[in-house]
N, C-alpha and C positions, 0 to 999 in steps of 0.2 A: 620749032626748037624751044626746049623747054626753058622755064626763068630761074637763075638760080639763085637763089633765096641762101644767107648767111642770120648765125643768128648770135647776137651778143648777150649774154645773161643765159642761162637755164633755168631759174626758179619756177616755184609756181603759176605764176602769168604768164609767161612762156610758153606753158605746155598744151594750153589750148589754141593759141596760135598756132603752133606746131603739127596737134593734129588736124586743124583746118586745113593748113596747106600740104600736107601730105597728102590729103584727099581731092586736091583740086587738078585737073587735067594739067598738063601745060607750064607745071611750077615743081623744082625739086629742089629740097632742103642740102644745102651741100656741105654746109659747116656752122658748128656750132660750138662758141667759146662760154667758157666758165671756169673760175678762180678755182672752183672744186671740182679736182680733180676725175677723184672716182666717177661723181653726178656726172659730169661732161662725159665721160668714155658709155657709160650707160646710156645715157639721152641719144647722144650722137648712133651709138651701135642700133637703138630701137629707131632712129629714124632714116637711117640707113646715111649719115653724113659725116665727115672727117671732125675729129675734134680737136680742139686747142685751149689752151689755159691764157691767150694772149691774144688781144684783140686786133692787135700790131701785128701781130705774125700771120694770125687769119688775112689780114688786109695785103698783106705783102704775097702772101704764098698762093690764094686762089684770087678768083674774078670774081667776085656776085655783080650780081645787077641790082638785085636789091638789099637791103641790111633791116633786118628787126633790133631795135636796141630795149633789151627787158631788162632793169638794173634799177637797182635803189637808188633815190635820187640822189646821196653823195657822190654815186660812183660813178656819175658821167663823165664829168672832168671833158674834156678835148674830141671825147667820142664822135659826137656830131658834126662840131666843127671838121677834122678831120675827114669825116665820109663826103660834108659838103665842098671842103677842098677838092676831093676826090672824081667826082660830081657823079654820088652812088645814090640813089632815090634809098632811105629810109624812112620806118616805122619806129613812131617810141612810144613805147609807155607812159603813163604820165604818174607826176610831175614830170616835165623836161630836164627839170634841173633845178639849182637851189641858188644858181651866178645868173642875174637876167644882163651882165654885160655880158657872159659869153653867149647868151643866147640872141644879145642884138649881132653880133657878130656871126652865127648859125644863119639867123633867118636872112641876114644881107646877103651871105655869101652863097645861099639857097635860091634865094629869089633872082641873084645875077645870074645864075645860070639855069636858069628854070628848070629845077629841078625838084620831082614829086616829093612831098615829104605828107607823113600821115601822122597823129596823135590817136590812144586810144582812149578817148572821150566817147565812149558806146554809149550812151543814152540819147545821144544826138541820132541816131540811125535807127532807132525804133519806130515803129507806121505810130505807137502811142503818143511817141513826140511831136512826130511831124500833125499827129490830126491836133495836137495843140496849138503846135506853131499856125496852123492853116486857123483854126478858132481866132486866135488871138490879132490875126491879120487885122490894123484898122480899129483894131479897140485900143481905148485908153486904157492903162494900167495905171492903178494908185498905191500897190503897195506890192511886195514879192514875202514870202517868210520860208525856212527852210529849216531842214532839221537831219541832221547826221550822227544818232546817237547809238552807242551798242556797246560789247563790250572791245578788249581790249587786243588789237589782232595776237598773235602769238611770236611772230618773227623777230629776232633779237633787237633787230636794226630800227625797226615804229617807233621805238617807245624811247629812243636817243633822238631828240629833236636835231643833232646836228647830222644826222645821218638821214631822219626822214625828213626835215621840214616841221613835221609836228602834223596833229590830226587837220589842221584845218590845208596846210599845202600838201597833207600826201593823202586824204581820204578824202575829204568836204569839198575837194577841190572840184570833184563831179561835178556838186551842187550849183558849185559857183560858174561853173561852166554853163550849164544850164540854162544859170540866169542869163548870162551874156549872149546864149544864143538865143533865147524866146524875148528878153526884154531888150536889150542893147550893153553898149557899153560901161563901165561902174566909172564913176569920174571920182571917188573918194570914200574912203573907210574908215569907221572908227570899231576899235575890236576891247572887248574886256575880256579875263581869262582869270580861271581860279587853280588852283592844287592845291595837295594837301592829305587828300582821300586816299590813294596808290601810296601810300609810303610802305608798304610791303615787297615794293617790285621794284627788285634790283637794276640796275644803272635805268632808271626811269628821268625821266626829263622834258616829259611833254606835258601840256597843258592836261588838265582833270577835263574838265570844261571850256568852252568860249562861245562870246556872242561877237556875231562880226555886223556889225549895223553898214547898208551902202547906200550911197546915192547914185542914181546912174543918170549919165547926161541927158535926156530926155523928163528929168526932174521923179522920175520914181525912187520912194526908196522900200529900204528891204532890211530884214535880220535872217541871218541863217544862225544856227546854233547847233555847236558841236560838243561829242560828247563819249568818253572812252570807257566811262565807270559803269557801265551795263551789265550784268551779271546774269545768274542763273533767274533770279526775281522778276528784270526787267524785260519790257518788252522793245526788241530793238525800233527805231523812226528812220527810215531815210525818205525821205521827200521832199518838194519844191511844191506850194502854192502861189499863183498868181492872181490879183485880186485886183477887181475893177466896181464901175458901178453895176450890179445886178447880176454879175457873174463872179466865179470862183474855177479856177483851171488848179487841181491837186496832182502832179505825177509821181509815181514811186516806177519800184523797178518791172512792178507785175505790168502798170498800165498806166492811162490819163482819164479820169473823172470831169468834164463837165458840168459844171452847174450854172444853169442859165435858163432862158426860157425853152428851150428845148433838150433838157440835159440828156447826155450821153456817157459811155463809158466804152475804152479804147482800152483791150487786152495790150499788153507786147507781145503773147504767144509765143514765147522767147527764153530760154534759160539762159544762165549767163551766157553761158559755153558760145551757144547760139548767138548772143550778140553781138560779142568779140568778134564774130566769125561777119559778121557785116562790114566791119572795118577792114577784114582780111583783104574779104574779096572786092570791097573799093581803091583798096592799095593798089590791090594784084593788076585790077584792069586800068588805074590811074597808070601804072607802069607799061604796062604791055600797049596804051595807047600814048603813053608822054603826055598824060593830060591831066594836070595839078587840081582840078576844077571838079574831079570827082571824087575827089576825099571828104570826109564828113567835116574835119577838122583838120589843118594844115599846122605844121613848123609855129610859124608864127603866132597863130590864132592861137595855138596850148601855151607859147610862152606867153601871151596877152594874160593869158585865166591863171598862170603862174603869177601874173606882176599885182595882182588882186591878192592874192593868198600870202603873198610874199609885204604886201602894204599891209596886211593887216596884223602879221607876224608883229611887223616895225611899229604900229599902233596899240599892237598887247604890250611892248616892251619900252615905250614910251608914255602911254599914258594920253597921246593928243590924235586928232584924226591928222591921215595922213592919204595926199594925192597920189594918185595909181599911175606909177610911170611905164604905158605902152610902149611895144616897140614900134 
């Protein structure tokens, strides 16, 4: 009996999800909501699933077993919460969200009733990551630096920090993911942030720039630095370095470099498309077995890397370093 798979959002994140699970034996797309209208009746008609502009109404009128939530992070609102009342294993997108009370109230009411939940945090599922994580086993780290600069995405909704969060909680956020999952947990942030550059781009409201300086409980610290003003001149930087004594661990999204006394280099062999599609198919079989344990990233863990991005927010806007409240 096949799984039937609902979907909330249709934008572009979405749609490779979408054709991943079309293609998987065992799983069939059966509804898909979106606030736009038209986009929803097309999506839904090409993936052969009923469409709805209400995510309430999806929930009321079919069964899924599982729920993809793809949505900008304003527009969560109740979503999750809801499915986990429900006790429906969903997939989100990340950021989680931009409220981390409603997301302690998600991950409690997920974890009573153990039920799967996945984040797409795809960097964590790449063989390039994991042959870092495997390096890094057992080494000291002394410092982490990271860099997420490029230009400016296009989607109306990015560049209103109350709709996305801002670059550092709705793009950088990878990074920060990253770190948490190769180094440990950030126990404190202190973030600087400039504008000024963008004053040509209408209802603009995100930082130009930011440097987010961490400390992580096992006493490492780290800068990542983000960055939206990249243009046609620029060369865009996403990557994480990890640095210890006599080695250097650099990943971006092609692969993971080595530098050590026996240095290596780890392809991902991976287009995006393809990576997303690892999370897919960890969901899929997390679900089809009830077993929470095979997700790359869980509910919780993405609101964790949310409550970092979210501290540093409150640190660009205050001025002082600020303690990162986990859930």
């Amino acid at each position: 009996m096949a799984i039937e798979v609902a979907f909330i959002g249709a934008g572009g994140v979405a749609i490779p999800h979408l054709e991943t699970l079309s293609k998987m034996r065992g799983v069939h797309v059966s509804a898909i909501c979106d606030i736009a209208r038209d986009r929803v009746v097309e999506i839904a008609e090409r993936f052969g699933a009923n469409p709805y502009a209400n995510y309430r109404t999806l929930l009321r009128k079919e069964s899924p077993d599982a729920v993809y939530v793809c949505v900008y992070p304003a527009a969560h609102q109740t979503m999750e919460l809801l499915l986990a009342q429900e006790g429906i294993p969903f997939f989100v997108e990340k950021p989680v969200h931009l409220d981390l009370t409603i997301c302690r109230k998600v991950a409690r009411t997920a974890a009573n009733k153990g039920l799967v939940t996945a984040v797409g945090y795809h960097f964590r599922s790449l063989k390039s990551t994991q042959a870092a994580r495997d390096f890094l086993k057992g080494k000291k780290i002394a410092q982490v630096h990271g860099s997420w600069f490029g230009g400016m995405p296009g989607v109306h909704w990015w560049r209103q920090k109350g709709l996305s969060g801002g670059q550092l909680v709705e793009q950088t956020t990878h990074l920060v993911d990253l770190a948490r999952y190769l180094v440990g947990e950030i126990d404190s942030v202190y973030a600087l942030a400039s504008k000024g550059v963008m004053t040509d781009v209408k209802k603009y409201s995100v930082e130009d720039t930011s440097v987010l300086a961490v400390r992580f409980n096992n006493g490492v610290v780290g800068a990542i630095r983000s960055g939206c003003i990249g243009g046609v001149h620029s060369r865009a930087d996403v990557s994480l370095s990890i640095e210890g004594r006599d080695f250097t661990v650099r990943i971006d999204s092609e692969g993971a470099e080595i530098q050590a006394e026996n240095p290596s280099r780890v392809e991902s062999g991976q287009t995006w498309e393809e990576q997303l599609a690892n999370g897919d198919k960890a969901f899929i079989q997390a679900v089809k077995d009830n077993d929470p344990s095979v997700v790359y990233c869980d509910y919780r863990d993405g609101a964790n890397t949310l409550a970092v991005t979210l501290a540093g927010n409150e640190s660009m806007k205050t001025g002082r370093p600020v303690k990162v409240r986990l859930l």
